[in-house]
FINU-130462 format. One record per residue (C-alpha): x, y, z; residue number from 1. Coordinates in Angstrom, 1 decimal. Layout:
<r><c1>X</c1><c2>Y</c2><c3>Z</c3><num>NUM</num></r>
...
% end
This chain:
<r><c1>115.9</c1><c2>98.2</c2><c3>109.5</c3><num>1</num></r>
<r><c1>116.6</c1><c2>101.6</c2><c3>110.2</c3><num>2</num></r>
<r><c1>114.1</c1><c2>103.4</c2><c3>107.3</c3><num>3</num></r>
<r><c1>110.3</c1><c2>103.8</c2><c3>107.6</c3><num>4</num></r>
<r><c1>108.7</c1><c2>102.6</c2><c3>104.4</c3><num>5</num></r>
<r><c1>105.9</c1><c2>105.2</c2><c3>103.3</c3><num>6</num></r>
<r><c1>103.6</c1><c2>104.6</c2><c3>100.7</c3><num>7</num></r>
<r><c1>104.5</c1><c2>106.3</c2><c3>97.8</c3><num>8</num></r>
<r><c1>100.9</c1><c2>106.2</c2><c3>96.1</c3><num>9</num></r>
<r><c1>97.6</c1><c2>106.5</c2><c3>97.3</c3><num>10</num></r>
<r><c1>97.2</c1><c2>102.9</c2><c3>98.8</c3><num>11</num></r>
<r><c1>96.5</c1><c2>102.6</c2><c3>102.4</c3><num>12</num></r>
<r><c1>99.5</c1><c2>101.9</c2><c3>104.6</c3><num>13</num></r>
<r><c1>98.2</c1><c2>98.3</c2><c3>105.2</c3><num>14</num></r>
<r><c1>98.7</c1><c2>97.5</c2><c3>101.7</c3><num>15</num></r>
<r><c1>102.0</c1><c2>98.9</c2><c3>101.7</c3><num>16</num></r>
<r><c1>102.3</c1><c2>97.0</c2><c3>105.3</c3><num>17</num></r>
<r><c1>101.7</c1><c2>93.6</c2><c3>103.7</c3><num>18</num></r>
<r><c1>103.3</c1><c2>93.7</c2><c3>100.6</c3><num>19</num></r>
<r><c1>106.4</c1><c2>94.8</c2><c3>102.8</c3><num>20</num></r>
<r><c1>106.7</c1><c2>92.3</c2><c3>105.2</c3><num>21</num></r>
<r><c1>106.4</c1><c2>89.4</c2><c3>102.2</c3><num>22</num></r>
<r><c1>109.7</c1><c2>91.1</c2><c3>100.5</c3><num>23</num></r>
<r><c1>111.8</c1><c2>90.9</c2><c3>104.0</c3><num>24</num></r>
<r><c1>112.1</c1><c2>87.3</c2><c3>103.5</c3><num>25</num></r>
<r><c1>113.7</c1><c2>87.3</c2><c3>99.8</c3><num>26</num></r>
<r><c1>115.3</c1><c2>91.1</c2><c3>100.9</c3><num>27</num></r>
<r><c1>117.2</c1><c2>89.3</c2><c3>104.0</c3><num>28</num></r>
<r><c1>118.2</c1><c2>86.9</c2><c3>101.0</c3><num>29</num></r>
<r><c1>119.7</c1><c2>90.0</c2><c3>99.0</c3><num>30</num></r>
<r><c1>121.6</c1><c2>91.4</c2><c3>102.2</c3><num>31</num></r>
<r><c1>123.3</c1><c2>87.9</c2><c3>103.0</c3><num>32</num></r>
<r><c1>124.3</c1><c2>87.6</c2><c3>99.8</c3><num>33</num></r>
<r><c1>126.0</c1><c2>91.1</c2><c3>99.7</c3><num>34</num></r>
<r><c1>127.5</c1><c2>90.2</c2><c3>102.7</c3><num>35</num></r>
<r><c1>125.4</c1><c2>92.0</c2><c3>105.4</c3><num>36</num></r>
<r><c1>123.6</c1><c2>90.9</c2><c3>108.5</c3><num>37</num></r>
<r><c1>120.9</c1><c2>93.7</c2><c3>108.3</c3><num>38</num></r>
<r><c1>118.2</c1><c2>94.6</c2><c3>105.7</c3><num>39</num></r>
<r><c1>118.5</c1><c2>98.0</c2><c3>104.0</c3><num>40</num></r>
<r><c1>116.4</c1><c2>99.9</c2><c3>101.9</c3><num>41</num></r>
<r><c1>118.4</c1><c2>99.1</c2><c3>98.4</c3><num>42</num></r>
<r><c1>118.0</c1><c2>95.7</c2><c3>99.5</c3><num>43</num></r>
<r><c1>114.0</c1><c2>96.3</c2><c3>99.6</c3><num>44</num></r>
<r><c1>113.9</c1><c2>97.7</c2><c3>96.6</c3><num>45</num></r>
<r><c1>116.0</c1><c2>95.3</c2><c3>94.6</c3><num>46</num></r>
<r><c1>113.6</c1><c2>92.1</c2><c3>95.7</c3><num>47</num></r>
<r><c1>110.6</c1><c2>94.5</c2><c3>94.9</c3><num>48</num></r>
<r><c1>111.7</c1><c2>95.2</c2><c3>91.1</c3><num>49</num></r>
<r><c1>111.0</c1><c2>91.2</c2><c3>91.0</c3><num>50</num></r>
<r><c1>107.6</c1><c2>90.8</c2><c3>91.8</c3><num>51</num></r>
<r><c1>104.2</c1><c2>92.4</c2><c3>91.2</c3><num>52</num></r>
<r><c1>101.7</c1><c2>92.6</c2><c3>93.7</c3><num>53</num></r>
<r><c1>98.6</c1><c2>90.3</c2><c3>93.2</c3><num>54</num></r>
<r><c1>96.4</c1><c2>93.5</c2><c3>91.9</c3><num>55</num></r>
<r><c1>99.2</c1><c2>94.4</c2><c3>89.2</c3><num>56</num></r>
<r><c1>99.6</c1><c2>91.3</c2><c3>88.3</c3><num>57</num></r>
<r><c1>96.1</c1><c2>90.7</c2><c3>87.9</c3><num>58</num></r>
<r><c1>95.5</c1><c2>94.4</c2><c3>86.1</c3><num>59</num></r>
<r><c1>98.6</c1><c2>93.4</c2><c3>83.5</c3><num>60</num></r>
<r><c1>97.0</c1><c2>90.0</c2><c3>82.2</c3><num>61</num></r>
<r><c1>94.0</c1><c2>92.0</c2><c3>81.8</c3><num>62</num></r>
<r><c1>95.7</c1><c2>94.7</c2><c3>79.9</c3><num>63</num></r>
<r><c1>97.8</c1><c2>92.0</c2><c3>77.5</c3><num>64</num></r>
<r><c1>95.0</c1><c2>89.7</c2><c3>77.6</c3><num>65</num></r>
<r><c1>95.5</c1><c2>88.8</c2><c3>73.7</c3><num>66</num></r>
<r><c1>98.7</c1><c2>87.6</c2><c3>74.2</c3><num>67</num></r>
<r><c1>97.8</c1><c2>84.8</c2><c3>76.8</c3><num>68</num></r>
<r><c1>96.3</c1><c2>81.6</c2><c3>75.6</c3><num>69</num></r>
<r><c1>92.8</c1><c2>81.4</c2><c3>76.4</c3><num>70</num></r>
% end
């Protein structure tokens, strides 16, 4: 890929790591379609606007619980 990913919060790398590596799938995807052979950062970022990690996820339906039928 070229770019080092560094955590931008205070999460350990590992988490970073992880989350990563499940976006280079979809973020291949993304570079295809824009007519490239190799994953760049834009690419990265792009796939990880569309998802949440499990934890967000899980904090937002806690947050907006009301709004969920129970």
């Amino acid at each position: 890929m070229g770019h080092t990913l560094a955590p931008k919060s205070g999460k350990p790398r590992s988490e970073h790591s992880g989350h990563a590596v499940q976006l280079l799938s979809p973020a291949s995807i993304v570079a295809k379609t824009n007519g490239r052979d190799k994953i760049c950062k834009a690419d990265i970022e792009e796939v990880a606007a569309l998802y949440l990690d499990a934890k967000s996820s899980a904090r937002l339906l806690q947050e907006q619980q009301e709004r969920y039928i129970a």
